[in-house]
C-alpha positions as CSV (number, residue, x, y, z in Angstrom):
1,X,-129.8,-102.7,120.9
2,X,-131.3,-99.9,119.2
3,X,-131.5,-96.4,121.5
4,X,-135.4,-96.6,121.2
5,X,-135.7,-99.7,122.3
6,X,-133.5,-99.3,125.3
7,X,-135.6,-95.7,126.4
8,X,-138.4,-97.7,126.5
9,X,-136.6,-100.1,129.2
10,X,-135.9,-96.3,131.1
11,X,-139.4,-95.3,130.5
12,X,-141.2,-98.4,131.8
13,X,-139.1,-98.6,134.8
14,X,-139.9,-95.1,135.7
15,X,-143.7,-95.8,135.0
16,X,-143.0,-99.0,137.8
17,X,-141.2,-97.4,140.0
18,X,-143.3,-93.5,140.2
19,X,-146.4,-96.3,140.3
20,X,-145.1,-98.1,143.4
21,X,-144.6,-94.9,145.1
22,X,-147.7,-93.3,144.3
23,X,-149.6,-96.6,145.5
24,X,-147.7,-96.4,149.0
25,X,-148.1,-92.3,149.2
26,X,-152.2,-93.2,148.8
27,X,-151.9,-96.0,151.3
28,X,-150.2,-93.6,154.2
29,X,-152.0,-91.0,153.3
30,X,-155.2,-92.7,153.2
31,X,-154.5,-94.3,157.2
32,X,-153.4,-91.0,158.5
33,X,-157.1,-89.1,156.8
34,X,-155.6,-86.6,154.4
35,X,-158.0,-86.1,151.6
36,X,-155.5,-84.3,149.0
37,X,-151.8,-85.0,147.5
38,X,-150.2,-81.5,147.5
39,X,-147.8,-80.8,144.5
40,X,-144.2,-80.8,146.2
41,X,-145.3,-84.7,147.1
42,X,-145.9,-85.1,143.8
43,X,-142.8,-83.7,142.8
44,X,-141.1,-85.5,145.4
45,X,-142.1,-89.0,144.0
46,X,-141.1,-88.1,140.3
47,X,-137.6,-87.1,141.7
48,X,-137.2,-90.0,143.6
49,X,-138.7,-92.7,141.0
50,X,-136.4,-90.8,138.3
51,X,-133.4,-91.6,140.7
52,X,-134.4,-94.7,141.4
53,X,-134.4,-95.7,137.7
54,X,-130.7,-94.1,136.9
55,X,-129.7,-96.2,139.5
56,X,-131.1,-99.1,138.8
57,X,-129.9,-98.9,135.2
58,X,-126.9,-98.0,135.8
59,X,-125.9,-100.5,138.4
60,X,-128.0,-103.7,137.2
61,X,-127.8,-103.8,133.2
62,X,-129.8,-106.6,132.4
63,X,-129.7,-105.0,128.6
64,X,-128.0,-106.7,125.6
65,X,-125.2,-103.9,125.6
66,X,-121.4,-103.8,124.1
67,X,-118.5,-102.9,126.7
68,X,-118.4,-99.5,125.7
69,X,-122.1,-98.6,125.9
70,X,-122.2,-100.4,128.7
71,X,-120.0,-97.8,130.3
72,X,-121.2,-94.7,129.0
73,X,-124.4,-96.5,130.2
74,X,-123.5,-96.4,133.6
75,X,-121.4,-93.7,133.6
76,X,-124.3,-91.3,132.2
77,X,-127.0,-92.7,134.6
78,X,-124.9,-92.8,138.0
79,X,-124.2,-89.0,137.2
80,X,-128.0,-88.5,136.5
81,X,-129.4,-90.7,139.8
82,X,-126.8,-88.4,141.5
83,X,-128.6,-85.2,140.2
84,X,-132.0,-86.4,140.7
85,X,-130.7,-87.0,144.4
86,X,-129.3,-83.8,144.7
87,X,-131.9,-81.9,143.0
88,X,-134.6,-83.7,145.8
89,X,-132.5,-82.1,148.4
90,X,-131.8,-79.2,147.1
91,X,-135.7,-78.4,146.3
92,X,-137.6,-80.0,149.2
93,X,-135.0,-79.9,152.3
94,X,-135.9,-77.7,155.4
95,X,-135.3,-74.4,156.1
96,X,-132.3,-72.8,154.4
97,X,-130.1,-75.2,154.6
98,X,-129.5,-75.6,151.1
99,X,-128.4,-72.6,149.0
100,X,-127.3,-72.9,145.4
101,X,-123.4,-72.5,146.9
102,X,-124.3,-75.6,148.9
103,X,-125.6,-77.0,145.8
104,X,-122.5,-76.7,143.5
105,X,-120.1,-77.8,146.4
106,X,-122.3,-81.4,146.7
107,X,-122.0,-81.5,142.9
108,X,-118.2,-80.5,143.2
109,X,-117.5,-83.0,145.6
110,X,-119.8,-85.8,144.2
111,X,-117.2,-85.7,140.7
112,X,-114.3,-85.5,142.7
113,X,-114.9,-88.9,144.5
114,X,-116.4,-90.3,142.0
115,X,-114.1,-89.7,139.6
116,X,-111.0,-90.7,142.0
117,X,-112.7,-94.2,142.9
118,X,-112.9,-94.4,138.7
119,X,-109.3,-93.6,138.9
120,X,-108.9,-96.1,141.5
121,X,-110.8,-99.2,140.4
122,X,-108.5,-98.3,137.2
123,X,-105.3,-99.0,138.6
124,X,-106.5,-101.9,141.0
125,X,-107.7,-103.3,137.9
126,X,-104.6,-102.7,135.5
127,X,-102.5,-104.3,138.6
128,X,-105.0,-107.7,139.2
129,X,-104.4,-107.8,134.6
130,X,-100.8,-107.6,135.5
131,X,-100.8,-110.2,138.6
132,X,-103.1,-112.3,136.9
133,X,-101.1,-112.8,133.4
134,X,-98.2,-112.9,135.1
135,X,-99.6,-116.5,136.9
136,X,-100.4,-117.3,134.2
137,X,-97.4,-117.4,132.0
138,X,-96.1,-119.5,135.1
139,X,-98.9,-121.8,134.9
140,X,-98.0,-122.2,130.9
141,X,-94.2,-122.4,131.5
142,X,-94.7,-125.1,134.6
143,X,-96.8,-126.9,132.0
144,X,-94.7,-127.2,129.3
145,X,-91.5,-128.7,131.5
């Protein structure tokens, strides 16, 4: 699959999803009376439609991919959903709660566990390989007495 072809998958899910939210913003904002969409809101919904979209390609590839784009795929897209996430907070939470030393600690931390449950579903992995050729071979060896 050609890298055009697949940003236009990104792109039109973003259009879907940032078109969702903005028909469900109108809707509430239209039963509660307010007559205009301030600019943060605005924001808000392309943050959370980007994030949205990293996810959802990251986690469900319904693309023709190889193995290894596959995983740079997902691996490039969880980190950018995790951005967009953090970026959200970081940019529209109350009060002072979020500082930019708050902001590199929640990226800090976000790495950290996700690269040790990488690390993890690695070895779990290399051990059900193991477990599961060694069956196997039984299997084979059972088969040919």
């Amino acid at each position: 699959m050609k890298v055009k072809k697949y940003l236009m998958y990104l792109l039109k899910d973003f259009i879907v999803s940032s078109g969702c939210l903005m028909i469900i913003t109108l809707i509430i904002l239209t039963l509660t009376s307010i007559d205009t969409i301030k600019t943060s809101l605005l924001w808000q919904i392309v943050l959370i439609a980007s994030a949205y979209t990293f996810f959802k390609n990251s986690l469900v590839n319904t693309h023709e991919l190889g193995k290894k784009t596959q995983m740079i795929t997902f691996g490039t897209c969880f980190v950018l959903a995790d951005v967009m996430v953090i970026l959200w907070l970081w940019f529209f939470s109350t009060g002072n709660s979020m500082n930019s030393s708050l902001l590199v600690a929640y990226i800090i931390v976000i790495l950290l566990v996700k690269g040790l449950v990488y690390a993890m579903m690695y070895s779990d992995g290399q051990k059900e390989a193991k477990q599961l050729n060694e069956k196997l071979s039984e299997f084979r060896n059972g088969l040919k007495k």
